[in-house]
N, C-alpha and C positions, 0 to 999 in steps of 0.2 A: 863606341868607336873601337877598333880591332887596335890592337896594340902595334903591330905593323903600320897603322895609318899614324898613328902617336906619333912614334920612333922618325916615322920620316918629318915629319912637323918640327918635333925636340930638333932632327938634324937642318933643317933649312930655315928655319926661323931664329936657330942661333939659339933656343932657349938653354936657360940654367938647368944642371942636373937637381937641383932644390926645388924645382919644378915639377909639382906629381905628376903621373899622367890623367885624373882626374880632374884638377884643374884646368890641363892643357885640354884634354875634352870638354868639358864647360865651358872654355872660352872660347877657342873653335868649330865648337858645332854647327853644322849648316853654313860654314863659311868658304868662299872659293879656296880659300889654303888648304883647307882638309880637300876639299875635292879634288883639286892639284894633285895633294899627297896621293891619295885613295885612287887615282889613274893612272899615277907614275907606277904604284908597283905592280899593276898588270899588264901594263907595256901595251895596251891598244892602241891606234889611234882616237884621238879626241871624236873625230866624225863618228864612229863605232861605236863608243861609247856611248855619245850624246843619242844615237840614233835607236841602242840597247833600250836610255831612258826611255824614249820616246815612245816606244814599243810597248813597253810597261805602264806608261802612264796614261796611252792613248792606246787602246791595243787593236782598233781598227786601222791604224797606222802603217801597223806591219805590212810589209811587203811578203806579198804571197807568192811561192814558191810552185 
């Protein structure tokens, strides 16, 4: 997990600075709070983003240009 996605997690969830950031990844992982975080710092829309996945995961999905 990018330390950028931490930091905003540590900042919204209120967690303790006695909190490594190892732990807060281990707990976090794969959870909608990290993906929260991990969207807010790119400033996309959620549709966009969701639709990035989508693309990636399904890649006949893509819309053809």
């Amino acid at each position: 997990m990018d330390k950028a996605v931490i930091d905003a997690i540590r900042k919204k969830e209120q967690l303790p600075d006695s909190m490594t950031d190892s732990e807060i990844a281990q707990e976090y992982k794969g959870t909608y709070t990290a993906a929260r975080a991990a969207v807010s710092l790119h400033h996309k829309p959620l549709d966009q983003v969701l639709a990035d996945a989508m693309g990636k995961v399904f890649p006949f999905m893509k819309k053809k240009k």
